[in-house]
N, C-alpha and C positions, 0 to 999 in steps of 0.2 A: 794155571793156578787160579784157584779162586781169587777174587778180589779181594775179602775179607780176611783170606789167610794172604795175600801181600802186604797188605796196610799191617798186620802182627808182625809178619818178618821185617818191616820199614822200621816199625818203633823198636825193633828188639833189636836189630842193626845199628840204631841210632841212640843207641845206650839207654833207650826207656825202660825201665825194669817192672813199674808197677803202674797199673790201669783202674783209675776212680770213675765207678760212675752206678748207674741204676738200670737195671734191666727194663726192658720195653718191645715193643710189637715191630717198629720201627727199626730197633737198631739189634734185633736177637741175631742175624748172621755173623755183625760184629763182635758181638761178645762171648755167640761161640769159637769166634777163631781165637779169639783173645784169650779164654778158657783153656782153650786145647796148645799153646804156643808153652811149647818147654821155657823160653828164659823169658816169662811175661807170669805173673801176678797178678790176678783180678781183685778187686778190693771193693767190698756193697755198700753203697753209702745208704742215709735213709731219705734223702731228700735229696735231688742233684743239686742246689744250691751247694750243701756240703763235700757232694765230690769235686765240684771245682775249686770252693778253696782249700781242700785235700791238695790238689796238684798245684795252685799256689803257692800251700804253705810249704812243701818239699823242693819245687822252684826258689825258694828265698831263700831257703836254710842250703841249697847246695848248688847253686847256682847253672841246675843243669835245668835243660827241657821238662817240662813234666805232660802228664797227658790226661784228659779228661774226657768223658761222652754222654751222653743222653739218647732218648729218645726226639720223636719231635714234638712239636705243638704245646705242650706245658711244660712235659721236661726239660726241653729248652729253653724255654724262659725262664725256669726256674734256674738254671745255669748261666742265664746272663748277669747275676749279680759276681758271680764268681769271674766270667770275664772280663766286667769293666773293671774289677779291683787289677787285676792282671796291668791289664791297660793305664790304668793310671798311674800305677807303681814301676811300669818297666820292665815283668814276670814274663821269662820265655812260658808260655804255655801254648801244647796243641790242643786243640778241641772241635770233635769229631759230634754231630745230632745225625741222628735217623730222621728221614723224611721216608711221604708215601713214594710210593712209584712214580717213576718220571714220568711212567705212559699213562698216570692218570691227570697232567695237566691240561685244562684246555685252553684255548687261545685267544684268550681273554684275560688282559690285564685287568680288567675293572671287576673283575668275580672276587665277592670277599674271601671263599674259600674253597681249594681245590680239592678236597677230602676231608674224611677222619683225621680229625688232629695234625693238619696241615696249617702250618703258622710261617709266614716269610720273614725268618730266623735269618737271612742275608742282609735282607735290608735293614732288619733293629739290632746285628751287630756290629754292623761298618765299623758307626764311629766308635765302638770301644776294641776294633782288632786294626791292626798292619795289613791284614791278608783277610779276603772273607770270600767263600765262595761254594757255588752248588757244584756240584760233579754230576753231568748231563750227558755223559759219555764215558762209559769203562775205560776206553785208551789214554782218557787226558789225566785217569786219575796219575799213574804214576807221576805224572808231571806236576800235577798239581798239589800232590805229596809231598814233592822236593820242595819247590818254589814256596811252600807253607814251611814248612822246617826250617828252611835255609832262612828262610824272612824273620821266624821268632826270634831265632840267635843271633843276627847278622846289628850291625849299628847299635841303636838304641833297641835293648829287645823288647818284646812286649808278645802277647796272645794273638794266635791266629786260630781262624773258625773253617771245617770244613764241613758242610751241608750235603748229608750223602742219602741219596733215596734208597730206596730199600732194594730195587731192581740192580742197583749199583754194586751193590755189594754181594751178589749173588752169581753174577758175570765171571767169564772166564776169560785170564790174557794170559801171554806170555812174559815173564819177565826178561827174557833176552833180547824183547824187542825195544829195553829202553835202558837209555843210560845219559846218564847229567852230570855235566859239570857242577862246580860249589857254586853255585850262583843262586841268589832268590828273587833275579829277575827286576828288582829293582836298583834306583839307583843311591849307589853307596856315599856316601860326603865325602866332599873332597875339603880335602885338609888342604891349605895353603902354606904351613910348615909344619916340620918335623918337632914330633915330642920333645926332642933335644934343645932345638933353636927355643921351642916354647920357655923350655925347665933356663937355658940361660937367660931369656928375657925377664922373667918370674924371678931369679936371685940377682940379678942386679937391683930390680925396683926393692926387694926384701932388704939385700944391703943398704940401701939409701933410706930405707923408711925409719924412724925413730922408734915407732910404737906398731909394730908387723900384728897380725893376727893371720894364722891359716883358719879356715871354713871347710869342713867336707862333710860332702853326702854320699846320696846311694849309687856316684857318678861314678865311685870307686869302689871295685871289684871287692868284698871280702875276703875275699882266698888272699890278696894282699895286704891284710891286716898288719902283717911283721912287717912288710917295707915300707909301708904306714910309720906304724909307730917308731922302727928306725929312724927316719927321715926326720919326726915331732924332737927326737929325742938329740938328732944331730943337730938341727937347728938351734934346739930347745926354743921353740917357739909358741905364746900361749896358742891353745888349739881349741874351736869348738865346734859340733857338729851338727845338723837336722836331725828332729828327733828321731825319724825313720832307722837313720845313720850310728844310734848311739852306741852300737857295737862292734862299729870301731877302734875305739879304745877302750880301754879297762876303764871302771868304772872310776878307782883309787889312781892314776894316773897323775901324780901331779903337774902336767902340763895338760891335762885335759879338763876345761872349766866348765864341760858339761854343753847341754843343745841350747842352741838358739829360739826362739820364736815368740811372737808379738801377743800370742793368746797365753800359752803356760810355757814359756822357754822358761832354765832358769833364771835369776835373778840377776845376777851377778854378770853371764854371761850378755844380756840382752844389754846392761849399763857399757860393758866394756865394747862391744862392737858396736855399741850407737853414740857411744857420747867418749870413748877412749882413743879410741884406734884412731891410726890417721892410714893405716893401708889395710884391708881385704883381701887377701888371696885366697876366692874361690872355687876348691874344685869339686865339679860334680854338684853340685848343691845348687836348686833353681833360683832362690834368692825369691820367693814367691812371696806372697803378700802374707802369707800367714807364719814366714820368716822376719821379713821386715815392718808388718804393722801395714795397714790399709793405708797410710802416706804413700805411700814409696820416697817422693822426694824429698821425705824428711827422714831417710832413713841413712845415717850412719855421714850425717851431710859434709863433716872435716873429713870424710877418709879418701883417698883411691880404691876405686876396687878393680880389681882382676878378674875374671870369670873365664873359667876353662870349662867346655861343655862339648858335648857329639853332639847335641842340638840344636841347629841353626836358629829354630824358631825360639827355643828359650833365649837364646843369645842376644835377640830382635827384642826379646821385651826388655828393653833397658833398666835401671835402676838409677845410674847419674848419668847425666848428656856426654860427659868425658871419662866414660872407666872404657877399661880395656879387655875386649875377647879374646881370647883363642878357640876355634872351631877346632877340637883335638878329643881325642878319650881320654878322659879325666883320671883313670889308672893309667896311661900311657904317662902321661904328663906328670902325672905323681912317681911314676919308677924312675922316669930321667931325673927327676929332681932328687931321688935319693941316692943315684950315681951321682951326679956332678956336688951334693952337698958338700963342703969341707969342714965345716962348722956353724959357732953358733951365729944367727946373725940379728939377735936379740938383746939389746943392753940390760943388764942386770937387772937395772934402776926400773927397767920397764915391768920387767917378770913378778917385781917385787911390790909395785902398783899395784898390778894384776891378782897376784897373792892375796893382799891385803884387801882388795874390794870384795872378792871372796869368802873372806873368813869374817869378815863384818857381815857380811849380807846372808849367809850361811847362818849363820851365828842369829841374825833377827828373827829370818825363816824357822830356823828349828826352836825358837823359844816361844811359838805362836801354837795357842792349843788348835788351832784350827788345822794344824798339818799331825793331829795324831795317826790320819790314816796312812802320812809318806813314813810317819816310824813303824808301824805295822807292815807297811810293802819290805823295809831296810829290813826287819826281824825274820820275813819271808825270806830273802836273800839270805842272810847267812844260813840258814839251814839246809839252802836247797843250791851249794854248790856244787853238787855232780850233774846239774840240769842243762843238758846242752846247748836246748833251746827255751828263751821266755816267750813263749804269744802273747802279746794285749789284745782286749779287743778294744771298743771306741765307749767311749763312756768316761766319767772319773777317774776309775782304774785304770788308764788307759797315762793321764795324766800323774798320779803316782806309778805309775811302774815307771815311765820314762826317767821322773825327777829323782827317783830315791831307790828303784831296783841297784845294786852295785854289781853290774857285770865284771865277773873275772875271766880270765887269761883270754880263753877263745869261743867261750860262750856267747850264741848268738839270740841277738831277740828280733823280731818280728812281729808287726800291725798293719793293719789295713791303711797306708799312708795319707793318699791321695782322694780314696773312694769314703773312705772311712767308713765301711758297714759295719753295723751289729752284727752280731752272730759270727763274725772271722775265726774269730778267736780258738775254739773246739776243734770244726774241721783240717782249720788250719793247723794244728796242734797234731791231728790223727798223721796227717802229712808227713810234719816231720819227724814223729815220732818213727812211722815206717819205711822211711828213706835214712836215717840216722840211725837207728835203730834207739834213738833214746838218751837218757831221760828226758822228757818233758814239764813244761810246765807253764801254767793256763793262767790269767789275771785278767779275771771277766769281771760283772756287773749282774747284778739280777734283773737287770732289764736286757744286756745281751746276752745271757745266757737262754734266757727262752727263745731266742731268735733259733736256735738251732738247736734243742737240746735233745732233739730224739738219734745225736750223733752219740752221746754217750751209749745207746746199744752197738753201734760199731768199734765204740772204742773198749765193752765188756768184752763182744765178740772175738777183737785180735789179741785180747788182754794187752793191751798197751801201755808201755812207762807213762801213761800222763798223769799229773796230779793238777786238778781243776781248782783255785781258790778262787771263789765266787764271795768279792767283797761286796757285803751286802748292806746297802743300807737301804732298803723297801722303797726304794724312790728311782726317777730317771734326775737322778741329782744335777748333770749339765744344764737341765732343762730347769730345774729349781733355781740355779743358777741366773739362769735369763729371765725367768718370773722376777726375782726378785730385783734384779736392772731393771726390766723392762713395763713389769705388769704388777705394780706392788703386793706381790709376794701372794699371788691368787695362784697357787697349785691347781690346777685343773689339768689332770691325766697325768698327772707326774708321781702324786703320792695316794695313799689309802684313802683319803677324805675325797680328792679330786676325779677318783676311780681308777685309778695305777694300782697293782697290788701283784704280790711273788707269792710264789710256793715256798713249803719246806724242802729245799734241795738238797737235803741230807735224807731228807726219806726219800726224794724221787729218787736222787742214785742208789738207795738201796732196793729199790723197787727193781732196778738194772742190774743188779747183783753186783754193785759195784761201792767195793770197801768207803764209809762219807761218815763224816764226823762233824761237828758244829761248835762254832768258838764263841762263845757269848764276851771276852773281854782278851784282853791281853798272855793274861796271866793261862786262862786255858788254852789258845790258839799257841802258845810258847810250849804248851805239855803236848797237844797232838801233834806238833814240828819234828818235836825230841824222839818220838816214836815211829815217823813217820817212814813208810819204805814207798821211794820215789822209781823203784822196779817194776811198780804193779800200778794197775788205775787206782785212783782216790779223786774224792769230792769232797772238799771243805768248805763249808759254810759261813765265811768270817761274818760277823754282826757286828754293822757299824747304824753309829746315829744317822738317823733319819734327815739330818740339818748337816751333814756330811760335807763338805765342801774341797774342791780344788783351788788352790792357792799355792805360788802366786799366778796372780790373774789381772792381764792387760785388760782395760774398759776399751770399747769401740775409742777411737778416734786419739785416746792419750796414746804419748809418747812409748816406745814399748820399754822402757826403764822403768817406764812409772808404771807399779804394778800394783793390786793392791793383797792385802792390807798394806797400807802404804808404811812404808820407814817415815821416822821423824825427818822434819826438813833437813836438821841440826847434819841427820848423817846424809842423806843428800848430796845435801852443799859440798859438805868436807871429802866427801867421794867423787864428787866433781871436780875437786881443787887439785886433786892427785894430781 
């Protein structure tokens, strides 16, 4: 068997059903077997940047493998933005680059280059994969198929890279002459106790605390969303999440007070886990600095905290000198606990605290003109409940969609968590669009929008459920943001004046033959809502002020309660006193 048609039968064996990437000189053997493989799907992106977080964004939204390829020497590096988002979020993905011929290296490590569009793709993907490696001999590739696969899915997952020369893929083996165990070759953690011993350690200290709060993140499996909210709901414990995380629970949940974090968490939430709580029970969630505020030691200083992690090393980075780990999967430990649950173990008097900081702190937020863009996200929401999936990309919109999208029932959303790139948002949208089959829906920026927008010819091309609202305010407003902290308010490459500047993205999309409309206010982005068919591509143009602002918002070094526009002291104090 060829090589290139093994590697097709591997990923179509291994449940891969659809293949993102760009044709190339490099990698053509592959892509015709991938072409010609009956239960495999080729999919053309227009930049490989785009087919990786293609395979991203269909890895987030289903938790399966996904798979991506290029060429070598650019293409490849045009795909390592898409890997390291993988990597830092945790995204089983394979990823497959064309190199030249193995037999044109010579032996000579000090040679800057061994060919045409020969780039050492191995060594600048290390640190953003599990697994990274060239295939230098036809017989190991089987092996190094498996042990690549087995490595994405296995523990913590994350992106593995293989580096295949073009000789490689042209070769003839037998496949009878290899067969593997489930192993990826590496070494798996060893848990010191069972999920169970965990989940009973975990509801004793939960009985004993006065003021409980659970924490979860991306640590917990989606697909266990109901044993999730069972659990929130047996307990009735207040519950909040990482923002990554926030589709975990329904948005309307009233034991769900919303995501945590020291930059734009909400309000309410950030008050109740750092100056409420006297216990933490973390699962899954890293507890990272951009959750607790650039202190750490002054974060959340009355409580205990708990932390259940498969990550040894996040487990090392402490937060208090006396909280308590478990080395466990953080969905293991979350299902024991909603077997052994028996009730609430939340005093009333607590819940009603909780409530009440809430609907004060809500209540000041929503009365602040400065948040008209999170009722414009909320307005987005109700109209676009048959949307299965919400993308963010990283920008403002990024911070409204989190604070004020309302996710119902099982609707998932997805961002670029960790890596935080521009441009996610599209690709990663095409993703799950054709792994879901749909609806989607996009909550960009006009600044990451143009990061990748020559994907909207792909997305006319499959005619795909996405609908793009490109909240527009002609600015990189985060960055307006920090000017006006930082650099009294000198816009330089941020806005029109400083040399930042957008298109009409209502004419480019129809430049793509792709249905785009443009909302100058409220009132008309509410009538193109109303008409809207989230079956087929569309691009909306929402038009917001140029002095746009995300709110609220942690200053470096304060407290992460103290957010601003600040609340009067008055209410402060008396939400402290609770």
């Amino acid at each position: 068997m060829k090589t290139s048609d093994y590697i097709a039968e591997f990923l179509a064996d291994h449940g891969i059903r659809h293949c993102y990437g760009y044709q190339g000189t490099m990698i053509a053997h592959l892509v015709d077997s991938l072409c010609r493989h009956p239960r495999l799907t080729n999919h053309v992106c227009l930049n490989e940047q785009g087919a990786a977080f293609a395979a991203v964004g269909e890895a987030k939204v289903t938790g399966r493998c996904a798979f991506a390829y290029s060429t070598s020497g650019p293409g490849a590096a045009n795909l390592l933005n898409g890997v390291a988002d993988a990597y830092y979020d945790s995204v089983p993905v394979l990823f497959i680059t064309g190199q030249l011929n193995s037999y044109e290296y010579y032996d000579l490590p000090e040679l800057k280059q061994h060919g045409f569009q020969e780039m050492d793709v191995v060594d600048m993907a290390k640190p953003v994969t599990k697994y990274c490696v060239q295939v230098r001999n036809a017989h190991d590739l089987p092996r190094i198929l498996h042990e690549a696969y087995e490595t994405a899915v296995s523990g913590r997952p994350g992106p593995v890279l293989i580096d295949l020369p073009m000789d490689m893929q042209r070769m003839e083996i037998d496949p009878e002459d290899y067969c593997f165990a489930s192993s990826s070759g590496q070494a798996e953690p060893v848990f010191e106790m069972t999920p169970e011993a965990c989940a009973d350690e975990i509801l004793e200290a939960l009985r004993a605390a006065k003021r409980p709060v659970l924490a979860v993140g991306k640590g917990i499996d989606p697909a266990l969303r109901k044993t999730l909210r069972d659990l929130v709901r047996t307990l009735e414990i207040p519950t909040v999440t990482s923002m990554p995380a926030r589709d975990l629970l329904e948005y309307d949940d009233p034991l769900n007070f919303g995501h945590m974090g020291s930059g734009y968490g909400h309000r309410a939430v950030n008050m109740i886990v750092n100056k409420k709580t006297d216990l933490i029970v973390a699962l899954g969630v890293s507890l990272c600095k951009r959750q607790t505020g650039m202190k750490t030691e002054n974060f959340a200083r009355d409580a205990q905290i708990i932390r259940v992690d498969i990550d040894s090393t996040e487990l090392s980075r402490r937060i208090h000198e006396h909280e308590k780990s478990y080395l466990q999967d953080a969905s293991d430990v979350m299902t024991a606990l909603a077997a052994k649950a028996e009730g609430a173990v939340t005093d009333p008097a607590w819940l009603a605290v909780c409530r009440r900081i809430r609907e004060e702190l809500t209540a000041f937020d929503d009365s602040r003109p400065e948040r008209e863009p999170n009722q414009i996200t909320k307005l987005i929401s109700e109209y676009t409940k048959d949307a299965k999936t919400v993308c963010l990309d990283v920008g403002q919109h990024m911070m409204w969609g989190s604070q004020s999208y309302a996710l119902r029932g099982d609707q998932r959303m997805i961002c670029s968590g960790g890596h935080g790139a521009m441009g996610f948002s599209l690709p990663a949208a095409i993703g799950a669009a054709i792994s879901t089959g749909g609806p989607v829906i996009t909550l960009t920026g006009d600044g990451s929008m143009q990061m990748n927008i020559q994907e909207l010819e792909w997305m006319h091309r499959e005619q795909l459920p996405i609908t793009v609202f490109v909240m527009n305010n002609h600015s990189l407003g985060l960055i307006q943001q920090q000017q006006d902290s930082i650099f009294q308010g000198r816009y330089y490459s941020s806005v029109a004046e400083g040399g930042y500047t957008a298109p009409d993205f209502a004419k480019v999309a129809a430049a793509y033959g792709i249905h785009s409309a443009r909302a100058e206010n409220r009132e008309e982005l509410e009538q193109i809502l109303k008409d809207l068919d989230l079956g087929k591509p569309n691009v909306i143009d929402v038009q917001l002020d140029v002095h746009s602002r995300a709110y609220p918002k942690t200053s470096f070094g304060e407290e992460m309660q103290n957010q601003q526009p600040y609340m009067p002291a008055e209410l402060m104090k008396e939400l402290l006193a609770l």
